[in-house]
C-alpha positions as CSV (number, residue, x, y, z in Angstrom):
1,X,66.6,151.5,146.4
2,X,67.3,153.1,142.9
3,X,67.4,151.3,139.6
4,X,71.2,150.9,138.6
5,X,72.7,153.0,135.6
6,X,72.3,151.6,132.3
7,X,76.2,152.4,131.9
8,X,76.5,149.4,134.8
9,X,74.0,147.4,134.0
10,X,75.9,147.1,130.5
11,X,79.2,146.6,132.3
12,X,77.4,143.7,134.6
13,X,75.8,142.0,131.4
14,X,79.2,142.0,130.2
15,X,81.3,140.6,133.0
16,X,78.4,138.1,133.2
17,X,78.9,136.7,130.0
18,X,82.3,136.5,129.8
19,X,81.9,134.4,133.1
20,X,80.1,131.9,131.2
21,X,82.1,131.8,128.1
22,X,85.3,131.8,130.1
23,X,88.2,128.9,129.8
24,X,88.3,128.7,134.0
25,X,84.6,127.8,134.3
26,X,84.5,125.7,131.7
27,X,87.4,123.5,134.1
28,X,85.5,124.1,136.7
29,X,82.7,122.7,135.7
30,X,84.3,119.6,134.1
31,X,86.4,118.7,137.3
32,X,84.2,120.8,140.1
33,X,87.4,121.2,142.4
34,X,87.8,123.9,144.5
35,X,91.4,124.6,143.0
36,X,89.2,125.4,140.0
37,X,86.3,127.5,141.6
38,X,88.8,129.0,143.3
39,X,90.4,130.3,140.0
40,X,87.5,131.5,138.9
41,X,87.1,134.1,141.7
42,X,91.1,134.7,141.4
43,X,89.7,135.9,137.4
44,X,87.0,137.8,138.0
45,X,86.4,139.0,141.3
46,X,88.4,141.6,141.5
47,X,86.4,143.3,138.5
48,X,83.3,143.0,140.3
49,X,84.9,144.2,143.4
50,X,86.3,147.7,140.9
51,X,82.4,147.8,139.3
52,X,81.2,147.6,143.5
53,X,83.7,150.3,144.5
54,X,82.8,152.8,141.6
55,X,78.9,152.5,142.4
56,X,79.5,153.0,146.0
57,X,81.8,156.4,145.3
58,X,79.8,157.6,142.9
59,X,75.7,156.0,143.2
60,X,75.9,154.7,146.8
61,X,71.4,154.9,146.6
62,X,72.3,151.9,144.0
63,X,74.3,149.5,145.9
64,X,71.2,147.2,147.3
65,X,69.9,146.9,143.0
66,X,73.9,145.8,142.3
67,X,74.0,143.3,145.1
68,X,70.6,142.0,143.9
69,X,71.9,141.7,140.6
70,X,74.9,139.7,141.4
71,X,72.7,136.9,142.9
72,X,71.5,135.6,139.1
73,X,72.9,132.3,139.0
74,X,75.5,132.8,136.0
75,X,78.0,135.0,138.3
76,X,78.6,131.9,140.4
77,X,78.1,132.5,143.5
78,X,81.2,135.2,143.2
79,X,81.7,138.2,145.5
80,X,78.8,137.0,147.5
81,X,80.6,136.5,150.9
82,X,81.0,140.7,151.3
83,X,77.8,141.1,149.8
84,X,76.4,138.9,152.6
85,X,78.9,140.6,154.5
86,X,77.5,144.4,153.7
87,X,73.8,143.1,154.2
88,X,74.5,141.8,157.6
89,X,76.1,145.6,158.5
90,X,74.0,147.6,156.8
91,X,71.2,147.0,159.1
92,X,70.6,148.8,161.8
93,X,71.0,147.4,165.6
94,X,69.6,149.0,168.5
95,X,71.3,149.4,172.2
96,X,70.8,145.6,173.0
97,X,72.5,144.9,169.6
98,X,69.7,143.4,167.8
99,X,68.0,144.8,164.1
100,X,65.7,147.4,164.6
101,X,63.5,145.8,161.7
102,X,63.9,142.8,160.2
103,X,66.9,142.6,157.1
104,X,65.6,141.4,154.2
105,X,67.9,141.8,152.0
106,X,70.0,139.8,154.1
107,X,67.5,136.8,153.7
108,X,67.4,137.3,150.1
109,X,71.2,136.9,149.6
110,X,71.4,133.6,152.4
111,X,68.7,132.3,150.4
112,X,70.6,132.8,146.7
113,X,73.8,131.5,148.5
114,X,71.4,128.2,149.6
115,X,70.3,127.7,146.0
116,X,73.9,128.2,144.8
117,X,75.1,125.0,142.9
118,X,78.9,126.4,144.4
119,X,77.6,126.4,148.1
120,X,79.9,123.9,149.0
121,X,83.4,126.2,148.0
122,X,81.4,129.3,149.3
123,X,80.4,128.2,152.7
124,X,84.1,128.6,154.1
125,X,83.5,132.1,153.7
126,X,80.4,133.0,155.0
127,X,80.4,131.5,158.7
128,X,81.3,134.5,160.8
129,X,78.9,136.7,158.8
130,X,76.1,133.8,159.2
131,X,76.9,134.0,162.9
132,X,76.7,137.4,163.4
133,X,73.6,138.2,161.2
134,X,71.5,135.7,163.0
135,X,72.6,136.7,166.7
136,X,71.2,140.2,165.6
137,X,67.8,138.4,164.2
138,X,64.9,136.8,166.6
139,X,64.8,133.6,166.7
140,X,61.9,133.5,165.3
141,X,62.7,135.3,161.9
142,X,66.1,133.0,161.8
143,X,63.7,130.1,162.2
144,X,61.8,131.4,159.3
145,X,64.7,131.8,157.4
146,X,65.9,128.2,157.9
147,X,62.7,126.6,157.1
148,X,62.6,128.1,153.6
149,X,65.8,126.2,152.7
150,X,64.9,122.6,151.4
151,X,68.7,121.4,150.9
152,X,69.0,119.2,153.9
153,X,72.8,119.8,154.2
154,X,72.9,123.7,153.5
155,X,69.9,123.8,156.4
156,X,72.0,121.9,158.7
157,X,74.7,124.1,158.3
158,X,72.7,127.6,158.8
159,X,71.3,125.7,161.9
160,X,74.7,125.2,163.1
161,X,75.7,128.6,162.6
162,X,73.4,129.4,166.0
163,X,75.8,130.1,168.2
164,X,74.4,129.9,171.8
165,X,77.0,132.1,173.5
166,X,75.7,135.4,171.4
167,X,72.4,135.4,173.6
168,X,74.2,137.5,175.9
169,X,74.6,140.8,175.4
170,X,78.3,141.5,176.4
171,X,79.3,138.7,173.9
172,X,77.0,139.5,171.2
173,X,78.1,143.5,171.1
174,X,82.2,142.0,171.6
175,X,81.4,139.7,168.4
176,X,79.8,142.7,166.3
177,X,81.9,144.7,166.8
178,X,85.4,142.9,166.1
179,X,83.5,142.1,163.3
180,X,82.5,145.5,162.0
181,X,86.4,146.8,162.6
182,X,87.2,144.3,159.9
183,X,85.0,146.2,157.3
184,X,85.9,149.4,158.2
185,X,88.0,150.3,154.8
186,X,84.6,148.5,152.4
187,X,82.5,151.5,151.2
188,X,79.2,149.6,151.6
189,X,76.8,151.9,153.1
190,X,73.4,152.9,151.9
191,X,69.7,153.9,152.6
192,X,66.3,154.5,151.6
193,X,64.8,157.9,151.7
194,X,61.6,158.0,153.8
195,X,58.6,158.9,151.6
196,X,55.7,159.0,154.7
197,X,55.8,160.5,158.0
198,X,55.8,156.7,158.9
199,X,58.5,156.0,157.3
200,X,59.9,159.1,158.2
201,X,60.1,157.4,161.7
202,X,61.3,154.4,161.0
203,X,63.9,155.0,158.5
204,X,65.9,158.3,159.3
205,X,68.2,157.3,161.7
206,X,70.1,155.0,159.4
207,X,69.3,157.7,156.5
208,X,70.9,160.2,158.6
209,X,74.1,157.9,159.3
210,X,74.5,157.0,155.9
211,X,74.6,160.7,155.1
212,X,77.0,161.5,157.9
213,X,79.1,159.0,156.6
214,X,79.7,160.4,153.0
215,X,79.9,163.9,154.6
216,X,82.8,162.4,156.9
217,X,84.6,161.0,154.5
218,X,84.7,163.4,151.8
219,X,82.7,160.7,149.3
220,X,81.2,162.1,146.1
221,X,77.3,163.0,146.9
222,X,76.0,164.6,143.7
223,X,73.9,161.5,143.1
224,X,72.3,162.2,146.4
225,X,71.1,165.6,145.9
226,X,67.9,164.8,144.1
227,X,66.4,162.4,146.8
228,X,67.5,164.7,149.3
229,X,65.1,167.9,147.4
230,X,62.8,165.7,147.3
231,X,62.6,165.1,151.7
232,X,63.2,168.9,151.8
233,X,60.3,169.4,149.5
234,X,58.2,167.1,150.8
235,X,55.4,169.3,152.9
236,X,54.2,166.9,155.5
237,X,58.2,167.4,156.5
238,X,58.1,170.1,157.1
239,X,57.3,171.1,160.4
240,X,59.3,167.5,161.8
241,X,62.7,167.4,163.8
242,X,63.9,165.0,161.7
243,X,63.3,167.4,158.5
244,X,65.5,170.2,160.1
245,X,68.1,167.7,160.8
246,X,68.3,167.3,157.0
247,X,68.4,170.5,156.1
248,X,71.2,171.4,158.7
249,X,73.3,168.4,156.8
250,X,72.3,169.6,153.3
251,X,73.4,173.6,154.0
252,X,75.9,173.0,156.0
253,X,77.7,169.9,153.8
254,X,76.7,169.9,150.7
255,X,77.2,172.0,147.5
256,X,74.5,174.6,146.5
257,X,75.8,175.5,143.4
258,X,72.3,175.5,140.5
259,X,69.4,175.9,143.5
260,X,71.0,178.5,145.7
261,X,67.4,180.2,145.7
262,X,65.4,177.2,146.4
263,X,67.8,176.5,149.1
264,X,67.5,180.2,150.6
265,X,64.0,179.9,150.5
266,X,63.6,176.2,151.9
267,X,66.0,177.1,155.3
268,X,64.8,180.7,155.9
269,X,60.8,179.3,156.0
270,X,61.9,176.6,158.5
271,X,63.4,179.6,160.2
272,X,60.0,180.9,161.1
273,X,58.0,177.7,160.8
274,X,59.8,174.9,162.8
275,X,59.1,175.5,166.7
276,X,61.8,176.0,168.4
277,X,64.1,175.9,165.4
278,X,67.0,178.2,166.9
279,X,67.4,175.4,169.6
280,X,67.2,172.4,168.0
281,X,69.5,173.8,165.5
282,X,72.1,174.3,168.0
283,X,71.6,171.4,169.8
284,X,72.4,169.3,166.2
285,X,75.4,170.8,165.6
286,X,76.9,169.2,168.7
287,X,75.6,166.3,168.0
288,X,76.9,165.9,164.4
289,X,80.6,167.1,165.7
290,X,80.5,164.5,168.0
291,X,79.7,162.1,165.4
292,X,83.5,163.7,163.6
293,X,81.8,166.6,161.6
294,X,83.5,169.3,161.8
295,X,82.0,173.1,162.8
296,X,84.6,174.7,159.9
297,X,84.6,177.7,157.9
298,X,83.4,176.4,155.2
299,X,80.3,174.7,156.7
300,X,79.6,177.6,158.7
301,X,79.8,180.3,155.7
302,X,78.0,177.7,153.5
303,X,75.1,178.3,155.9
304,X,75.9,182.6,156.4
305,X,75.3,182.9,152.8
306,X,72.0,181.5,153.1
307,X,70.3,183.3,155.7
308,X,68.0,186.5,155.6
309,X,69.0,189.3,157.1
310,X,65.8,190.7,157.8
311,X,64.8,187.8,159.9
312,X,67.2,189.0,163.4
313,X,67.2,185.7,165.4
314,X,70.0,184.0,167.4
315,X,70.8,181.9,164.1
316,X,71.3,185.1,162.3
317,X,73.5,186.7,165.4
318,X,75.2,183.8,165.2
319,X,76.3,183.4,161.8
320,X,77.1,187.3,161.5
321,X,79.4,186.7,164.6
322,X,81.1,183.5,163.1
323,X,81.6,185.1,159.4
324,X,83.9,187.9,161.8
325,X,85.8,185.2,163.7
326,X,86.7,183.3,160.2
327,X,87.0,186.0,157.8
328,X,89.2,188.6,160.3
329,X,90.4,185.6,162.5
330,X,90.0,183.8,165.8
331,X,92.8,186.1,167.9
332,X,92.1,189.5,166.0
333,X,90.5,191.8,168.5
334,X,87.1,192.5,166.7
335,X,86.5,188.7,167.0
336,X,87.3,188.6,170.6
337,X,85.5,191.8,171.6
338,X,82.6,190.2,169.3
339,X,82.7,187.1,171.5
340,X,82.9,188.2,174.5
341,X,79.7,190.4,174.0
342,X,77.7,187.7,172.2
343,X,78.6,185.1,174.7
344,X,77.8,187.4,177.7
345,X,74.6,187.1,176.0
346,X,73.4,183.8,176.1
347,X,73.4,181.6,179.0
348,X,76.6,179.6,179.4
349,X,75.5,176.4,179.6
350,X,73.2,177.3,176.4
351,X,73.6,175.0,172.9
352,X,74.4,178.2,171.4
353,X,77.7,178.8,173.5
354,X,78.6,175.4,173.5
355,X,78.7,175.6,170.1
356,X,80.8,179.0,170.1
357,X,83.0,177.3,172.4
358,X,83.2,174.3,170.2
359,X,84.3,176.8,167.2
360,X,87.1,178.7,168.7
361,X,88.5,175.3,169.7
362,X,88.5,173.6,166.6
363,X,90.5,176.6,165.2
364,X,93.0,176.4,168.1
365,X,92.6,172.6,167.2
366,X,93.6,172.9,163.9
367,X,96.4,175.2,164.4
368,X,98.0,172.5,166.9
369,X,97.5,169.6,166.0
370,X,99.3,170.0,163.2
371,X,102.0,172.3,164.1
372,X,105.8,170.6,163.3
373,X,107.7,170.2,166.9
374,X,110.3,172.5,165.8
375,X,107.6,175.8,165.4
376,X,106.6,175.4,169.2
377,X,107.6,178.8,169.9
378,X,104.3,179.7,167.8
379,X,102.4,178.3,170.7
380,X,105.2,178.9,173.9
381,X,106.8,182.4,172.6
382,X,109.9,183.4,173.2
383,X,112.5,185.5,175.3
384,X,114.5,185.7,171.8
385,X,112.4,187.7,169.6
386,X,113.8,189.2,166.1
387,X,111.4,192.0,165.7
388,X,108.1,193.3,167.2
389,X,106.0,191.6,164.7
390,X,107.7,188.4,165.5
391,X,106.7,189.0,169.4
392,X,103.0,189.0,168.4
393,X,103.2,186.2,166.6
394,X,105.2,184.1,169.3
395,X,102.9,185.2,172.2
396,X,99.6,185.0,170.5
397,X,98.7,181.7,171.1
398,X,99.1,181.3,174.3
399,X,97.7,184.3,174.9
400,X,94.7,184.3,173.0
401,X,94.0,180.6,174.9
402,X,94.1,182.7,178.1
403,X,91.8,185.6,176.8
404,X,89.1,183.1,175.8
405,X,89.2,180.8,178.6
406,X,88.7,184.0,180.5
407,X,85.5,184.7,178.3
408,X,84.0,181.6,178.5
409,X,85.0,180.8,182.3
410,X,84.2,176.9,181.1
411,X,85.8,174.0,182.9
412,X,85.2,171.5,179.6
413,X,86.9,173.9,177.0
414,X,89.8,174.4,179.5
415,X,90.1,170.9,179.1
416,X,89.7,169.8,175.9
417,X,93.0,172.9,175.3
418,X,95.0,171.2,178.2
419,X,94.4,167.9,176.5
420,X,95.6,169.8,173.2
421,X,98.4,171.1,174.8
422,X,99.4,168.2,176.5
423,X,99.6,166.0,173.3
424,X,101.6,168.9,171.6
425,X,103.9,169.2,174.7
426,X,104.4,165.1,174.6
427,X,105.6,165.6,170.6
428,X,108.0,167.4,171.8
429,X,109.5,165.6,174.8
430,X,110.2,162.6,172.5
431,X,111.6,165.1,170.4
432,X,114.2,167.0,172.8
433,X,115.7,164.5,174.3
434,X,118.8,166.7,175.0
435,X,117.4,168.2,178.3
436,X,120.2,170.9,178.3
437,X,119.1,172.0,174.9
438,X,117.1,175.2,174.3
439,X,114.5,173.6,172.9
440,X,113.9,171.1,176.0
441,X,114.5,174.5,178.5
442,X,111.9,176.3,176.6
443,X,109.0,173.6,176.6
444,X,109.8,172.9,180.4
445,X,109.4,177.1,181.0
446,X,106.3,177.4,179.4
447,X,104.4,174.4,180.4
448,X,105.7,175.6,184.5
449,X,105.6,178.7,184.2
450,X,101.6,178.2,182.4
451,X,99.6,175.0,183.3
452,X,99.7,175.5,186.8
453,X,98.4,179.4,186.2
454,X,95.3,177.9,184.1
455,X,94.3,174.8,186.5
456,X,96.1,172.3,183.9
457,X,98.2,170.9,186.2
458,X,99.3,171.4,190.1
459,X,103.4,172.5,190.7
460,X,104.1,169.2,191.5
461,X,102.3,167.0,188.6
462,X,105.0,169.5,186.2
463,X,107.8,168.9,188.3
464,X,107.4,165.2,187.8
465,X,106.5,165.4,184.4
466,X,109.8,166.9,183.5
467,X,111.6,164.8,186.6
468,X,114.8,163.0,185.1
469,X,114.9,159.8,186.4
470,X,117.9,157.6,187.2
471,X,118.9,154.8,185.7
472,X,119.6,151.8,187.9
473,X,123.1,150.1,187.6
474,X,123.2,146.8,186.5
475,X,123.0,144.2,189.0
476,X,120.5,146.6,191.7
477,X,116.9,146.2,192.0
């Protein structure tokens, strides 16, 4: 948790003491309806909810210090239902859907919401997430928690808010997890940087999601880059999985720009130091495009650039071969003669070739899922060509998918194209609806004439696929 900028701490004085000098509380606090407490959050909420969203763009390590902040008594109880919100989603939850470790900051904000002199207009607001934060606790810490509040009626109501039904598992993980859909547009996430190896333990899983996160969604991570030379740096790191899943992150994701030498130096002397560091680097990088990071140029040159050349090992071999299939191109003949001998050495089950694989796809991905309906002959060719350079151009695509299923001889990556291809050759059914039209003919010839050739489909799964089907006339069954 870092201290918060002085330029927000100024802005939350501020806000804070217009609050209290403001025309709505001071009806609020004469009448103490909820028409009038009510007005007060339609006043100011919104400008806490701006100050929130800037912090968490721009200082995400400083969110916990903000919410903290907003529980002093003279901001009313005011945004305090997302803050209790965030707290209860922040934490952790392991495969039985209960916190890995227990959420204090959660505690701290029920108990601030307890003390509140506006509990009784903010308690509408905070049921589900009271619900939900305790079926994720023990009993015995929610007990705890309870105990500690002496307002008998605000302890009756967090006592009611055990809901019996979220002992079971299938119910509890249903209940989370509609829950969590409805925050899925709040920028809330955050983490603490582990400064022990025991913390190191304890702590880097949800480190290492928060940091997915912002690399996922494209967030602003300058603030971030001190901590994070500070793990790197940090010798008794050094020699941990969990450091080298860091460093992949950081050379792959982030900018270098100002320490390109201490960066170079830091990932070339886990290169040599880290056991087994060529497979565990491989075996990340599926695991971090499964979690919807992509294996791109630009990650993968970001890396290139770093490496020494002297040091020959499979990352090295790797990264050469990559920096040919980006730089000349996935279907130009240098790259696929490159491929083909790299692959041919490695086993084909290997992380290394499944991460190969995984990088010619996403480029036949990319080219796909985004091509318009009306360019399909990109992908299908045609019998209608105006020149000779047009002809390689039509036929490449297909052609190139045949030449590398042919090089990788792998039943998954056949199926992640077909499942490409299929959606692309879906677009433009509900495109063509004229079945005469060329258009329609030339879709129907390729996906024939193709998908049974490459196992996609059997003769009769494409004949009913483009099947017309009758329509009945009124009055038959």
């Amino acid at each position: 948790m870092e201290k918060l900028e002085q330029k927000y701490q100024i802005e939350l004085d501020s806000l804070r003491g217009t609050i209290q000098s403001s025309d709505v509380l001071a009806t609020y606090l004469d009448d103490e309806e909820e028409t009038s407490y009510q007005a007060i959050r339609d006043a100011f909420e919104p400008e806490i909810e701006a100050l929130y969203e800037r912090v968490a763009e721009n200082h995400p390590l400083q969110l916990t210090t903000l919410e903290t902040a907003l529980l002093h008594t003279e901001f009313e109880g005011l945004y305090l239902p997302k803050v209790l919100g965030f707290s209860v989603l922040r934490g952790e939850i392991d495969s039985e859907y209960h916190y890995k470790r227990p959420q204090d900051h959660f505690k701290e904000v029920l108990l601030a919401l307890a003390n509140s002199s506006n509990f009784e207009w903010i308690k509408n607001k905070i049921g589900q997430s009271c619900q939900i934060g305790f079926s994720l606790s023990s009993e015995i810490w929610v007990s705890n928690l309870i105990n500690q509040v002496e307002n008998k009626k605000i302890k009756h109501f967090y006592e009611s808010m055990i809901n019996d039904k979220f002992r079971v598992l299938s119910a509890r993980k249903a209940a989370y997890d509609g829950y969590y859909r409805q925050f899925t547009h709040h920028n809330y996430h955050s983490a603490d940087f582990p400064k022990t190896i025991g913390e190191l333990k304890t702590l880097f899983s949800s480190l290492e999601k928060f940091i997915q996160y912002r690399i996922k969604f494209s967030k602003n991570n300058l603030s971030l880059l001190p901590s994070i030379k500070e793990f790197l740096n940090n010798e008794a790191f050094k020699k941990e999985e969990e450091y080298l899943k860091m460093l992949i992150l950081f050379s792959r994701y982030f900018p270098h720009d100002g320490h390109e030498d201490w960066i170079k130096a830091t990932i070339n002397h886990a290169r040599t130091n880290i056991p087994d560091c060529n497979e565990m680097y491989f075996k990340y990088l599926l695991e971090i495009e499964e979690k919807g990071l992509k294996l791109d140029k630009d990650s993968d040159l970001n890396v290139q650039k770093l490496l020494d050349p002297s040091l020959q090992d499979d990352l090295m071999r790797y990264s050469s071969l990559i920096e040919v299939i980006h730089q000349k191109g996935y279907i130009h003949e240098d790259a696929i003669e490159a491929t083909r001998v790299f692959y041919e050495n490695h086993e084909g089950l290997s992380n290394i070739n499944e991460s190969l694989r995984h990088t010619i796809y996403g480029h036949f991905e990319k080219l796909i899922a985004n091509l318009p309906v009306e360019d399909y002959k990109v992908l299908t060719g045609s019998e209608h060509k105006k020149s000779e350079e047009d002809a390689v151009r039509d036929e490449s695509i297909a052609r190139f998918m045949k030449l590398y299923m042919e090089i990788f001889a792998n039943q998954e990556f056949n199926i992640r194209l077909r499942d490409l291809l299929m959606a692309f050759v879906n677009k433009c059914l509900k495109s063509f609806t004229d079945k005469r039209s060329a258009h329609y003919q030339d879709v129907k010839h390729f996906v024939m004439d193709k998908f049974p050739e490459w196992g996609f489909m059997k003769e009769k799964e494409v004949a009913e696929l483009f099947k017309t089907r009758r329509k009945r006339k009124p009055g038959k069954p």
